[in-house]
Each structure stands twice: as structure tokens, then as C-alpha cells.
Phi, psi and omega in degrees: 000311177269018179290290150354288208278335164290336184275338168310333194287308215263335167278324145328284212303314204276336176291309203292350177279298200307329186288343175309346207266319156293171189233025158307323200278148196300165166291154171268198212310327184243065180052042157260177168260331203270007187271306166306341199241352151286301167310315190281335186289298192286034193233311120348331184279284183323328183285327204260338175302299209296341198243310176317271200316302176308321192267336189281329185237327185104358168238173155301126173185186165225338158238136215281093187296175178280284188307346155337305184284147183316281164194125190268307180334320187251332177315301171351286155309022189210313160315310211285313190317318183299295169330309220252354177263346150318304221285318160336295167299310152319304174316304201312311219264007158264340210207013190212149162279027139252035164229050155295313146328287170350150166284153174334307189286341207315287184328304197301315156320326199275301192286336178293327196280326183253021137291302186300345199254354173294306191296351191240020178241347181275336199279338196298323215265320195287346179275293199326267136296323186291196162289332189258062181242181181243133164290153186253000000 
């Protein structure tokens, strides 16, 4: 059953991402069309976030605690690396013609997703390894 509901997560999600990519969608409340095709992408993030988290920990949830991981001594580096290729992508799909497609906010969204995830690879890493870990 919940093998289900996670693929259910992740084929929403990725059709509602997909419709962001098109101009199909009816206008929204203020006659755009980029308003609809905004909602349906992060409404599409959130689902496929939402299928991550489930296949990544084995539950329900939304915020991935430290004790959660596997192992954050190594983890860490792959959470930031992930941050800083957001961070990339936001730039990219901001500052280039290839975030013509896109709805308007996508960079901003982008750049939003890979702070939080710098940041939770940096808190990872400051427990972990760092000044804030606890002596045994």
C-alpha cells in the first residue's frame, strides 16, 4: 500500500510540473495564465518533495531531523552539493534564455529551495562534525 502511494506521489507531482512547461492552463483568479502554470509547478515540487522524503526515510513527513540520516558525517556533502546545484539552476534559468518556458517565479523558487537545502546540509554538517556536535 504505501509502495502506492509514493508512486501516486511522484506521478502527480511530475505531471503537475509538467503542465508548468505549457500554456494550456485556464487563467487564474487574475486572468494570467503564468499564475496557473505556477501553482501547478509548485504544487508538482511539493508532491515529488513529498515521494523524496517517503522513499528517503521510509515515512510520512516533511522535515528530514539529523537523526533521521543514515549517516550525516558523509551526507552532509551531497545535501550542499544538491544546494549549490539549485542554486546554479536558479541563476541559470534566471540570467539565460533557458528559463524562457518556465513561469516567471521558477528561478526564484529554485534559488529558495537551494538555500534550504545549503542550509540543512551545512546544520548537518556543523552536528555532525562541527562545533555543535555532542561529546560522548
Amino acid at each position: 500500500m504505501a509502495v502506492e502511494r509514493k508512486h501516486l506521489l511522484l506521478a502527480a507531482g511530475c505531471l503537475l510540473l509538467s503542465f508548468s512547461l505549457f500554456d494550456f492552463l485556464p487563467a487564474g483568479p487574475w486572468l494570467d495564465a503564468s499564475f496557473s502554470r505556477g501553482m501547478s509547478g509548485l504544487s508538482g515540487l511539493i508532491l515529488i518533495y513529498l515521494f523524496w522524503y517517503e522513499q528517503t526515510f521510509g515515512q510520512s513527513g516533511v522535515v528530514p531531523a539529523i537523526a533521521k540520516w543514515k549517516n550525516p558525517e558523509t551526507s552532509w556533502k551531497h545535501v550542499l552539493l544538491a544546494g549549490v546545484c539549485f542554486l546554479f539552476s536558479s541563476w541559470l534559468f534566471g540570467n539565460t534564455s533557458a528559463g524562457d518556458s518556465l513561469p516567471v517565479p521558477a528561478p526564484l523558487i529554485l534559488a529558495l529551495i537551494g538555500l534550504l537545502t545549503c542550509f540543512a546540509g551545512m546544520y548537518a554538517y556543523l552536528v555532525s562534525q562541527g562545533p555543535l556536535r555532542e561529546e560522548e
